[in-house]
TORPA-4810 file (N, C-alpha, C, O; in nm, 3 decimals):
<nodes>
NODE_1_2.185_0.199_-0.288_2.073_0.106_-0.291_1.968_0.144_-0.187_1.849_0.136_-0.220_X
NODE_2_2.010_0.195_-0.031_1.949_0.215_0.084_1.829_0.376_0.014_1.717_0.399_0.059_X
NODE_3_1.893_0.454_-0.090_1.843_0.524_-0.111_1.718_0.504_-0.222_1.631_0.589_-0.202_X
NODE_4_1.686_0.415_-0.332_1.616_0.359_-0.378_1.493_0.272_-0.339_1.381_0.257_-0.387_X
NODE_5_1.561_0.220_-0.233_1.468_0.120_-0.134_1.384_0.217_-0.070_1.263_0.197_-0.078_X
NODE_6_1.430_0.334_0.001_1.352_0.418_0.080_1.276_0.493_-0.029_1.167_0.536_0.011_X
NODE_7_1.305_0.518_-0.152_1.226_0.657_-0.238_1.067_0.536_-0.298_0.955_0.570_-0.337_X
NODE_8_1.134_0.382_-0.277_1.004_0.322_-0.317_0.937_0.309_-0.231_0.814_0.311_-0.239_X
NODE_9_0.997_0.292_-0.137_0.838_0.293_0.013_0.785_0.412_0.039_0.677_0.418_0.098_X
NODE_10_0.846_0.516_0.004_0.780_0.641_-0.001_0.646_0.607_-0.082_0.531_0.583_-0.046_X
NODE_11_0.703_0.613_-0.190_0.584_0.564_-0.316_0.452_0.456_-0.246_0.330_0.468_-0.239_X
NODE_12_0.534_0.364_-0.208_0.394_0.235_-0.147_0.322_0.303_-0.050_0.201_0.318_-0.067_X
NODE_13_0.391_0.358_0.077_0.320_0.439_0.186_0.223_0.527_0.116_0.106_0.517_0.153_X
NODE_14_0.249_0.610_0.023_0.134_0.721_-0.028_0.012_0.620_-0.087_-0.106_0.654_-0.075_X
NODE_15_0.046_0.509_-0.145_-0.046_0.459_-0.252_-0.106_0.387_-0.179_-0.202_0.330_-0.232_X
NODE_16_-0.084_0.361_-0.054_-0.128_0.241_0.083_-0.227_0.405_0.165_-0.314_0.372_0.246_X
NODE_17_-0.216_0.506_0.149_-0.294_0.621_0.224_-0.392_0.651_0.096_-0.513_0.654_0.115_X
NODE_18_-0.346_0.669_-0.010_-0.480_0.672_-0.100_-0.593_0.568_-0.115_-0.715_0.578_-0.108_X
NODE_19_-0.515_0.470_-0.135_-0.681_0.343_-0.133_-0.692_0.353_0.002_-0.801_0.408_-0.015_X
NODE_20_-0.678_0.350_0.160_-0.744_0.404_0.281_-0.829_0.511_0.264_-0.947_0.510_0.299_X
NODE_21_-0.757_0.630_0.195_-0.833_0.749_0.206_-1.009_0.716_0.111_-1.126_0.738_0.144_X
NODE_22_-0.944_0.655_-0.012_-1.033_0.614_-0.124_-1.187_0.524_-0.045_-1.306_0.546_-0.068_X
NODE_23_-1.148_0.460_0.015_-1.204_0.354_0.105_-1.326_0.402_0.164_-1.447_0.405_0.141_X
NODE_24_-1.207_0.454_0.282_-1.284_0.501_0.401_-1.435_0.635_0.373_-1.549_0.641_0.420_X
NODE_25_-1.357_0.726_0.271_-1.433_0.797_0.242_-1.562_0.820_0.119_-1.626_0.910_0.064_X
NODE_26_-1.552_0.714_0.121_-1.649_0.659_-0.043_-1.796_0.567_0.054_-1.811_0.464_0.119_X
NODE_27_-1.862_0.662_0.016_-2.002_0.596_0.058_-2.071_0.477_0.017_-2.117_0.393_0.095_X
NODE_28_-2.080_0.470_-0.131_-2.134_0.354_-0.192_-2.089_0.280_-0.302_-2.133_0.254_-0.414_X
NODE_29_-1.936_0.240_-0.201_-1.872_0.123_-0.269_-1.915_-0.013_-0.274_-1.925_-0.076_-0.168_X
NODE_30_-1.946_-0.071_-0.394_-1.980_-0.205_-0.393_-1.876_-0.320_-0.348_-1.755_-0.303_-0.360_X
NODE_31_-1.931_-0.439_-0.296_-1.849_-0.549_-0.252_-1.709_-0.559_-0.342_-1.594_-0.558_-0.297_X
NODE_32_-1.741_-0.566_-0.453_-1.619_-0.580_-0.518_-1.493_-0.462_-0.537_-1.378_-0.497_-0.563_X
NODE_33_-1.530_-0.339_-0.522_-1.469_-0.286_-0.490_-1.402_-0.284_-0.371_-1.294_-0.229_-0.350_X
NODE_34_-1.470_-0.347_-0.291_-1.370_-0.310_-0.159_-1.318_-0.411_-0.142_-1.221_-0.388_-0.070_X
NODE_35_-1.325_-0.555_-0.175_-1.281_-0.644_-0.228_-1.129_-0.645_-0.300_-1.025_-0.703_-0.270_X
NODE_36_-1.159_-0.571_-0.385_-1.021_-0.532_-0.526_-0.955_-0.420_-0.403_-0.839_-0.424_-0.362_X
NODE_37_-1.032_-0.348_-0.370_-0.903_-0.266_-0.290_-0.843_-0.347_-0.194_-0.722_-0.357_-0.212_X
NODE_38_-0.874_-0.392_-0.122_-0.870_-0.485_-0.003_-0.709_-0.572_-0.041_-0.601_-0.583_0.016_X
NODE_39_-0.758_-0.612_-0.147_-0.615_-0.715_-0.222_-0.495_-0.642_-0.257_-0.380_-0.685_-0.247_X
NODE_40_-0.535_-0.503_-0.309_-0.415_-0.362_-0.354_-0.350_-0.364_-0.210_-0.228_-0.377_-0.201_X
NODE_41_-0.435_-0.350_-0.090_-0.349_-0.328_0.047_-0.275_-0.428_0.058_-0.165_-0.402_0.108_X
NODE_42_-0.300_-0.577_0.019_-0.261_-0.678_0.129_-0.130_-0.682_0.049_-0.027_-0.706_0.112_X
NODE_43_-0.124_-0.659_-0.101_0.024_-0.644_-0.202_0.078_-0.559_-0.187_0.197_-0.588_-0.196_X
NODE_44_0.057_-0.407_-0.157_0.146_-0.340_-0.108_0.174_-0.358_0.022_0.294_-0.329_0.033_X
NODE_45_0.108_-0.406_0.184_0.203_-0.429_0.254_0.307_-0.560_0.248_0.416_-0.563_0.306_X
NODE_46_0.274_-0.625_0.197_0.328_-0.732_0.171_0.474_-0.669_0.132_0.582_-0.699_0.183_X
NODE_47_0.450_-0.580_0.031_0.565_-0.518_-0.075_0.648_-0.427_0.057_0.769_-0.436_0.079_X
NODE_48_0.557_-0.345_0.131_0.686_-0.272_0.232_0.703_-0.340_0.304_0.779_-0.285_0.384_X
NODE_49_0.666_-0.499_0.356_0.714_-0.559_0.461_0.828_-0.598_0.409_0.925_-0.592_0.485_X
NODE_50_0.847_-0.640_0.293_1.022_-0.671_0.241_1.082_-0.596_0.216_1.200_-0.609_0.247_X
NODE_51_1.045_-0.490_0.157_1.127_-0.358_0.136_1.190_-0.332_0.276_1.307_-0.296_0.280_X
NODE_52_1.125_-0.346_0.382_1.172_-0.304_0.549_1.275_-0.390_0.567_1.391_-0.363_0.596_X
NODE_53_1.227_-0.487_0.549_1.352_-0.620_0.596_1.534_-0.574_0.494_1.654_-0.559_0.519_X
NODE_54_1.454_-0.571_0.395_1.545_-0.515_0.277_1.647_-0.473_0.364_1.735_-0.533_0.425_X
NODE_55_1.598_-0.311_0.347_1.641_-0.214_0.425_1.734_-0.198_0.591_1.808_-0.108_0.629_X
NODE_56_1.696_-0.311_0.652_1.742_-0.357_0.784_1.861_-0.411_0.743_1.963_-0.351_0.777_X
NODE_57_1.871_-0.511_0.680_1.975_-0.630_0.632_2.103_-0.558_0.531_2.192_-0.630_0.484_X
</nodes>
């Protein structure tokens, strides 16, 4: 199970560095876009903050 849990936060960590990367480096993103990304971050940390706990327990 410990091994599943870790191969999906792999997955969230990369997809949590692409919309950063996406973000940061995009010149003329409109409100709503950064908006909609903004919400992708707050669900994936949300998602590895339990996955962590998961993982601890």
């Amino acid at each position: 199970m410990d091994a599943k849990i870790t191969e999906t936060l792999e997955y969230y960590f990369k997809k949590r560095n692409e919309i950063k990367d996406f973000v940061n480096n995009s010149n003329d993103l409109k409100t709503d876009q950064i908006i909609e990304n903004g919400e992708e971050l707050a669900i994936l940390e949300y998602k590895i903050t339990a996955l962590q706990v998961a993982l601890e327990n």
